[in-house]
C-alpha positions in Angstrom: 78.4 92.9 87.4 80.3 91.6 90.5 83.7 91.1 88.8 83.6 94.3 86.9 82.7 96.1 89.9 86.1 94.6 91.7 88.1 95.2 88.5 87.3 99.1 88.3 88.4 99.1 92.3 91.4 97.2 91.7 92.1 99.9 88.4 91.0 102.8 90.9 93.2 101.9 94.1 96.7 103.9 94.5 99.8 102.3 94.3 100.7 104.5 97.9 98.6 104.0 100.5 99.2 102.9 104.5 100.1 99.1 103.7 102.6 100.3 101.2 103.7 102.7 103.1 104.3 100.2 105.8 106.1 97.8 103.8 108.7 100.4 102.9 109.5 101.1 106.4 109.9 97.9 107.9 111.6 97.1 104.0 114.1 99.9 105.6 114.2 98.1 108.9 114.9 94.4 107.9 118.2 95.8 105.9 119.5 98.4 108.4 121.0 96.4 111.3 121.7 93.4 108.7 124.0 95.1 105.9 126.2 96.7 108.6 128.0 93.3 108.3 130.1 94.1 105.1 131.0 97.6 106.9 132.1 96.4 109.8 134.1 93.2 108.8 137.9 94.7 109.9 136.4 94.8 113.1 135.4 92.0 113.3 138.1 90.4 112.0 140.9 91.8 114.5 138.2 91.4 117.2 138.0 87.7 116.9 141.4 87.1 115.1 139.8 85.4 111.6 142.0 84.9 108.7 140.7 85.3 105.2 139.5 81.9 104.6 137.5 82.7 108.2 136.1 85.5 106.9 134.9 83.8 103.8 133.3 81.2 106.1 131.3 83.3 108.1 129.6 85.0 105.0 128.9 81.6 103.4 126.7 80.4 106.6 124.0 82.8 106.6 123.0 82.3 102.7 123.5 78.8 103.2 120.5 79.1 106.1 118.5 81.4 103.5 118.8 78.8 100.7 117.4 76.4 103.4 114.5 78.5 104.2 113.9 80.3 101.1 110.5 77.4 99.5 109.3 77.0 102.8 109.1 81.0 103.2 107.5 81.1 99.8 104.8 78.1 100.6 104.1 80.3 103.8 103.8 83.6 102.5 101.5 81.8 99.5 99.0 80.8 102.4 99.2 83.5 105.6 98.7 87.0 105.2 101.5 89.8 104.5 101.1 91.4 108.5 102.2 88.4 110.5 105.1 87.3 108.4 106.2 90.7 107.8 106.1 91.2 111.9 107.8 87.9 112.4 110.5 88.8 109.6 110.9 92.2 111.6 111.6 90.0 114.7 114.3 88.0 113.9 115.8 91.1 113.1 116.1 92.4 116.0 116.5 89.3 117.8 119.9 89.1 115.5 120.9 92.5 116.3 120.6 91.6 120.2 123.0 88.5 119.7 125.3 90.9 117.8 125.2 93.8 120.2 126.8 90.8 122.8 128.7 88.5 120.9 131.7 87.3 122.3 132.8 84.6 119.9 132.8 84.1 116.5 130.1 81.6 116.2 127.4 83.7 118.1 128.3 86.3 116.0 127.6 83.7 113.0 124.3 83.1 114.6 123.1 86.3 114.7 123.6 87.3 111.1 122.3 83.9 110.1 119.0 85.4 111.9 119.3 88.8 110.4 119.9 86.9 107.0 116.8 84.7 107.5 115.1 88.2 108.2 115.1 88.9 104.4 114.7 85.6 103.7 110.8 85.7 105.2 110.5 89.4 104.6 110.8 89.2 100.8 108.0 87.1 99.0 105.0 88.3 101.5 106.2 91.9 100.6 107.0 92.1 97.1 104.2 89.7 96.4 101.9 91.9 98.0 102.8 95.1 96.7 102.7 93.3 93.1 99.0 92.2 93.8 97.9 95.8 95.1 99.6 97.3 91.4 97.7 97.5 88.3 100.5 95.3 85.5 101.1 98.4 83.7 102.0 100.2 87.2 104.1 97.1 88.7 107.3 98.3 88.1 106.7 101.9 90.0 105.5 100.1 92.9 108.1 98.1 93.2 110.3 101.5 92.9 108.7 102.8 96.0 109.7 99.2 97.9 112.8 99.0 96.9 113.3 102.8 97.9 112.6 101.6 101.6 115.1 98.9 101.1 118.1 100.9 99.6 117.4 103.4 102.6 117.8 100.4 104.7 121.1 99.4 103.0 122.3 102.7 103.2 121.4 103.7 107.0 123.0 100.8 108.6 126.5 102.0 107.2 125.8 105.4 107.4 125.1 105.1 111.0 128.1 103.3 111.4 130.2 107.0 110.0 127.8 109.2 112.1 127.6 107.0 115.6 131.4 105.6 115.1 132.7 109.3 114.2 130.8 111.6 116.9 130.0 109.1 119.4 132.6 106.8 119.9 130.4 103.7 119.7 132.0 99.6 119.3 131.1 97.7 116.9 129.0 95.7 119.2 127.3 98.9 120.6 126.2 99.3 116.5 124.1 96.8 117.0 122.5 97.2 120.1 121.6 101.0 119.1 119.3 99.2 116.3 117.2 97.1 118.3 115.0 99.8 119.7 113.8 101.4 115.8 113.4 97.9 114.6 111.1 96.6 117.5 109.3 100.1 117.1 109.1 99.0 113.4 106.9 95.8 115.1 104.9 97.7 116.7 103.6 99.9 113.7 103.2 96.3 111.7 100.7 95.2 114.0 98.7 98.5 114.4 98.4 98.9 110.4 94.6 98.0 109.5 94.4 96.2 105.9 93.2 97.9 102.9 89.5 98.4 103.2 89.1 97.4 99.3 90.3 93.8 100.4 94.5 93.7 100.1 96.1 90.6 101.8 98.2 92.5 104.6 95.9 90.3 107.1 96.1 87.1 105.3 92.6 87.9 103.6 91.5 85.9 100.6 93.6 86.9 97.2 89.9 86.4 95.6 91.6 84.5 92.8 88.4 82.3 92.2 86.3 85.6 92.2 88.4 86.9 89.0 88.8 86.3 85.7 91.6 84.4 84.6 94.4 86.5 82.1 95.0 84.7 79.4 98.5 85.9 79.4 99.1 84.6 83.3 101.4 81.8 83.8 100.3 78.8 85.4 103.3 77.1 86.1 106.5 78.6 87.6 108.4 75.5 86.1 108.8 77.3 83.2 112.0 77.6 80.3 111.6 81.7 80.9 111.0 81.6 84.7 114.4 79.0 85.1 116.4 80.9 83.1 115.9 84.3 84.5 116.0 83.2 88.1 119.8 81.4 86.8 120.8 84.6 85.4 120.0 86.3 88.5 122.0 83.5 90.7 124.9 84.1 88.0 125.1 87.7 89.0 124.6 87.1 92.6 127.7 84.9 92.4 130.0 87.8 91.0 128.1 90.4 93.7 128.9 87.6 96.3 132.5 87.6 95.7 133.0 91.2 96.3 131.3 91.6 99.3 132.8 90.1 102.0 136.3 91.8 100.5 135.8 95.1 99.5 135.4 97.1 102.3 139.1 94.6 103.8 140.7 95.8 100.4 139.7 99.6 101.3 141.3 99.2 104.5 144.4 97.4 104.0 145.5 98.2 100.6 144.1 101.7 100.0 144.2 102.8 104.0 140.5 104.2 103.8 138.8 104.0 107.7 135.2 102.3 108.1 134.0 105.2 108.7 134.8 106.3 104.8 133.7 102.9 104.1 130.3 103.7 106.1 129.8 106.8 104.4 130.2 105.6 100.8 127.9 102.7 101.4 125.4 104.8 103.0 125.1 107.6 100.3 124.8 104.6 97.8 121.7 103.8 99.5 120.1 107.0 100.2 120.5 107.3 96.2 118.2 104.5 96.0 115.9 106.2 97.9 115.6 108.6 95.6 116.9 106.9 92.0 114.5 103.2 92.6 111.3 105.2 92.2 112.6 106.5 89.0 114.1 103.2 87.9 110.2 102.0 88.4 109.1 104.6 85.9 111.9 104.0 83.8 111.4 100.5 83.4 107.7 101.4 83.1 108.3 103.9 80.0 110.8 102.1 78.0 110.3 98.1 78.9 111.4 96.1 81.5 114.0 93.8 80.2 115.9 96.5 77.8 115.8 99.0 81.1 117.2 96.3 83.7 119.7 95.6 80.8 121.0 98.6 79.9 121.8 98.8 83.6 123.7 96.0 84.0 126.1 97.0 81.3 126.7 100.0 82.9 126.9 99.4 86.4 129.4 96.5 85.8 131.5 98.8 83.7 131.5 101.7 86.3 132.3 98.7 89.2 135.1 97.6 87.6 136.6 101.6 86.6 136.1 102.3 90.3 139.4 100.1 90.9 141.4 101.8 88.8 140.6 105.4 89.9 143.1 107.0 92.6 142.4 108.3 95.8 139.3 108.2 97.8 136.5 110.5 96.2 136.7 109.7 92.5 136.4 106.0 93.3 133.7 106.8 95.5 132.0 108.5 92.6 132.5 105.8 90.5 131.1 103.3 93.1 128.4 105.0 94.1 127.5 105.4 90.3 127.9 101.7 89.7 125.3 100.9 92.6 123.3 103.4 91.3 122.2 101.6 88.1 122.1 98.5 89.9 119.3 100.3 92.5 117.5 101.4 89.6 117.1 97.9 87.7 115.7 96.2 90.8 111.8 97.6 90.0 112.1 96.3 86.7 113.8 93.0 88.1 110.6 92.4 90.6 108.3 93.5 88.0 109.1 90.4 85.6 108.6 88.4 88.3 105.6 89.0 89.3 104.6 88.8 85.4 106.3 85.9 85.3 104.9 84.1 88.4 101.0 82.6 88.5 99.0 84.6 91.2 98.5 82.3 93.3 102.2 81.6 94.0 103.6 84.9 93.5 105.2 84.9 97.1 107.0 81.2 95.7 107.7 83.2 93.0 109.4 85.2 94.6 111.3 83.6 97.0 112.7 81.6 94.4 114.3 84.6 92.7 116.1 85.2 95.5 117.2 81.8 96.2 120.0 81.3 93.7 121.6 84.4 95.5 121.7 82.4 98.3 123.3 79.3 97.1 125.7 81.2 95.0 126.2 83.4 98.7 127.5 80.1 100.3 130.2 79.7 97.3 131.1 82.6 96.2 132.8 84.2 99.4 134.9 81.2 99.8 135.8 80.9 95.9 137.1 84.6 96.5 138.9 84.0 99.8 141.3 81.1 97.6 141.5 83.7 94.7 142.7 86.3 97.4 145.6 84.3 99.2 146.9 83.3 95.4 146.3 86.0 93.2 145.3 89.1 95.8 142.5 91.6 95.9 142.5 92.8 92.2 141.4 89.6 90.5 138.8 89.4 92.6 136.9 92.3 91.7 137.9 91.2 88.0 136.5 87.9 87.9 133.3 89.1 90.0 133.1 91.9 86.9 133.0 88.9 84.2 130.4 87.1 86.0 128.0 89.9 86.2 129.0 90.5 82.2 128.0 86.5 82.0 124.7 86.9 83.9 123.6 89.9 81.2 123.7 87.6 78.8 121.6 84.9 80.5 119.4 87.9 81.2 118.8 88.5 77.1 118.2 84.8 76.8 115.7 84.7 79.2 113.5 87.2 79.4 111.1 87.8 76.2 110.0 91.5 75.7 
């Protein structure tokens, strides 16, 4: 009676309530001050006087930190509760944002996005694992839309207040960051006043009640599985081709097409606030028509539109065809978490998924410096070429790995 009591609340509980709700905002918060980075590289780069292989350098270090620290943020977020990790994720942020707002070399400035990379790297599994946990299986994939709306918002308002703050206010880069350490330690303090689900979730580090519940015969047991290896590889594959692009695209806009970061800020900030509308409906999507052929079809088209973006003239149609590219990749990221969290036993779900995102970080450490040789011998095309390919390589390993 006991266990089918606890199975009709867990069927009856909504996929929105405060702890959700929480976890988008500070989702927001972790990714605002952090993705400024990509957006504000010229700057940085004159500022400190880098060259290209510099450049490369200083976005290697941070995923080579998160690929340190991705298991051991998984083992923790396995065995403490959602709140305090979440809170302590939140923190680093902001401590990285401080460093940022006053760094004066290039190696404190290295520093603090190492801490505001390490920021996703603890905020991840303890989030995703527990929104997964508070979702019925059928209703994963639109929870995870609703996260990963709070995330693209996050992505998108730390460039976008780059245009608005740069534009009408006059601010430094520096100044960027400082501006963002008073939201994100506000962000703190709503973490800690959130009160956990009354119907028992794990924002508090309660019990997951795994011995309470019946087992699924169709739950893994192991993550050391052929399907599990294969699709976090096909994930680190695409990461690789992602990787290479970023720390160049927004030098290539300024030096080769004469765009301002500004533009830059306002084209990366409209790609987010699409994903604050367009991940919910991925979620649903992916829902409807099946996870692996939605994230798929996806994939083909956002690579295609990513490379057709480089090949379009002037600013606003390759705008358009950038913003449509990340718009398919935003809405294949519910689908994404949804498989794994299907493929990932309960009881390590936050492992789980902190292992998904740790091929991104080794591939993160390559990948930028891989791009910086292709730059100074072949130039800015080829790179977005061969980081095109890759992506095209890591569908495939996609089809391979995942079953329907």
């Amino acid at each position: 009676m006991g266990a089918e009591q606890k199975k009709e609340d867990n069927n009856g509980k909504s996929i929105l309530n405060m702890g959700v709700v929480t976890m988008v905002v500070s989702h927001a918060l972790v990714h605002a001050a952090g993705n400024m980075r990509s957006t504000l590289i010229p700057f940085i780069k004159e500022d400190f006087d880098l060259n290209n292989y510099q450049v490369g350098i200083i976005s290697a270090i941070p995923p080579l930190a998160q690929a340190i620290f991705s298991i051991p943020a998984g083992w923790i977020s396995d065995r403490s509760g959602a709140k305090n990790l979440v809170a302590f994720s939140v923190g680093l942020a902001a401590l990285g944002s401080l460093i940022a707002g006053f760094a004066y070399d290039p190696w404190m400035y290295v520093v603090s996005a190492a801490l505001m990379t390490l920021t996703m790297t603890f905020y991840h599994p303890p989030a995703h694992s527990y929104t997964a946990r508070l979702a019925k299986p059928k209703d994963r994939a639109k929870a995870m839309g609703l996260l990963n709306a709070g995330g693209t918002f996050g992505i998108s308002i730390g460039p976008f207040s780059i245009y608005l703050l740069m534009t009408f206010f006059g601010l430094a880069w520096r100044q960027m960051y400082q501006f963002w350490v008073v939201p994100i330690v506000l962000g703190i303090i709503m973490i800690m006043f959130t009160k956990t689900d009354p119907a028992g979730d794990t924002l508090n580090g309660n019990s997951h009640n795994h011995g309470e519940q019946e087992a699924d015969a169709d739950e893994p047991t192991s993550l050391l599985t052929k399907e599990f290896l294969l699709y976090i590889s096909s994930r680190g594959v695409r990461m690789f081709g992602m990787s290479m692009v970023a720390p160049f695209l927004s030098l290539y806009l300024t030096e080769v097409r004469g765009w301002s970061v500004t533009d830059i800020g306002l084209m990366l900030g409209i790609s987010g606030i699409l994903g604050l509308f367009f991940s919910p409906l991925g979620g649903y999507f992916a829902s409807r028509f099946g996870e692996k052929k939605w994230v798929m079809g996806c994939f083909v088209v956002s690579s295609a539109a990513f490379l057709a973006a480089f090949y379009m003239p002037g600013v606003y149609p390759f705008m358009g065809m950038y913003l449509f590219y990340r718009l398919f990749g935003i809405m294949a990221m519910p689908g994404q978490a949804s498989i794994t969290a299907r493929l990932s036993p309960p009881k390590q779900m936050g492992m789980g998924f902190a292992l998904t995102f740790m091929p991104s970080s080794v591939t993160g450490i390559l990948a930028p410096i891989v791009a910086a040789y292709v730059l100074n011998n072949y130039g800015y095309l080829p790179i977005f070429t061969v980081a095109t390919v890759v992506m095209y390589m890591s569908v495939g390993l996609f089809a391979l790995a995942v079953k329907d």
